[in-house]
C-alpha positions in Angstrom: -9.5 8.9 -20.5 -8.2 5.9 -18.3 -8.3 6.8 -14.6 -5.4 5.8 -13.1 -4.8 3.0 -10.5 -3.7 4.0 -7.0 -1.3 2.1 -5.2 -1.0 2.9 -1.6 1.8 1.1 0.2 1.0 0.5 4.1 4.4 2.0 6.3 2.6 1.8 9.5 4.7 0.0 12.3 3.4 -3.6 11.8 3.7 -3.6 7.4 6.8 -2.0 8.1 8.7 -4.5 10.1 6.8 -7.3 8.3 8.7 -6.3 5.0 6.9 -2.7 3.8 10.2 -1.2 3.8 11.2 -3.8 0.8 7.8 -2.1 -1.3 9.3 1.6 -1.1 11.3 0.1 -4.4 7.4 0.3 -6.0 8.0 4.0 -5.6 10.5 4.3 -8.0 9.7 0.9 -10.5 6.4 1.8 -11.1 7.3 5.1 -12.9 9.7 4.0 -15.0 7.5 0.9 -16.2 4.2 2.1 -16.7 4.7 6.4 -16.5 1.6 8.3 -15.0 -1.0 5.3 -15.6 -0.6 4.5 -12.0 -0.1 6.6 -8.9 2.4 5.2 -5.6 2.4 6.4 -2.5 3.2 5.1 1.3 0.9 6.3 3.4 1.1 6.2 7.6 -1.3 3.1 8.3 -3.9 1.6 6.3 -5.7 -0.3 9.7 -6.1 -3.5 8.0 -4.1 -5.3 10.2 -6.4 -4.0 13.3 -9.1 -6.2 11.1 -7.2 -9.0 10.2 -6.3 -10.5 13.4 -2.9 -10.6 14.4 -1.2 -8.8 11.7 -0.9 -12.8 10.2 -1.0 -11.3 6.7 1.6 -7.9 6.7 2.6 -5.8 4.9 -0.2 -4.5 3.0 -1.1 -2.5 0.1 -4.0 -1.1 -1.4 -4.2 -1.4 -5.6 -7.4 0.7 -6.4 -10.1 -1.1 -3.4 -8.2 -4.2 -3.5 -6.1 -5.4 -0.7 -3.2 -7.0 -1.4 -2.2 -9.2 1.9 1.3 -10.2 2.8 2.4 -8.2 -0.6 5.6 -8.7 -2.5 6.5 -6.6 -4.9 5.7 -9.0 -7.7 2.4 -9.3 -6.3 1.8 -5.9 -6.4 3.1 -5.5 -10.0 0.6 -8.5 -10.9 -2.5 -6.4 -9.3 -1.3 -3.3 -11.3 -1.5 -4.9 -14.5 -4.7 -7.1 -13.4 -6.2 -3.4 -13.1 -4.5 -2.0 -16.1 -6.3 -4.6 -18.3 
C-alpha cells in the first residue's frame, strides 16, 4: 500500500497575508485530481518563517518533510507529483 503524501498548507498570520489564502484552492483541487493518494490540510502556523528570517520566503507549505518556500499552487502540485513518483 502507498502511504499517502501530506500536504499541510501554512494559515498562520504571515503565509496568510503573503498569499496562503490563494492555496485554500489546494483543498478542493487536490481531491478531484488525485482522490485519497494525498491528504490537504491548513493548519494554524507551521514556524518556519520564525527560522527563515524575515518571513522573505511566505507562504509556506509542507509536502511530506519538504518545505515548499514562497509556494504557488503549481509549485505545490509539482511537489505532490515529485512525491507521487
Amino acid at each position: 500500500m502507498d502511504k499517502k503524501v501530506s500536504v499541510k498548507v501554512c494559515l498562520g498570520t504571515t503565509c496568510f497575508v503573503m498569499g496562503s489564502a490563494n492555496l485554500q484552492e489546494l483543498i478542493e483541487q487536490v481531491p478531484k485530481k488525485y482522490g485519497d493518494k494525498v491528504d490537504v490540510s491548513g493548519v494554524p502556523c507551521l514556524g518556519l518563517c520564525s527560522i527563515d528570517w524575515e518571513f522573505s520566503k511566505a507562504p509556506y507549505v509542507k509536502v511530506n518533510d519538504e518545505v515548499v518556500k514562497e509556494a504557488t499552487v503549481e509549485k505545490v502540485l509539482a511537489t505532490i507529483e515529485k512525491h507521487l513518483k
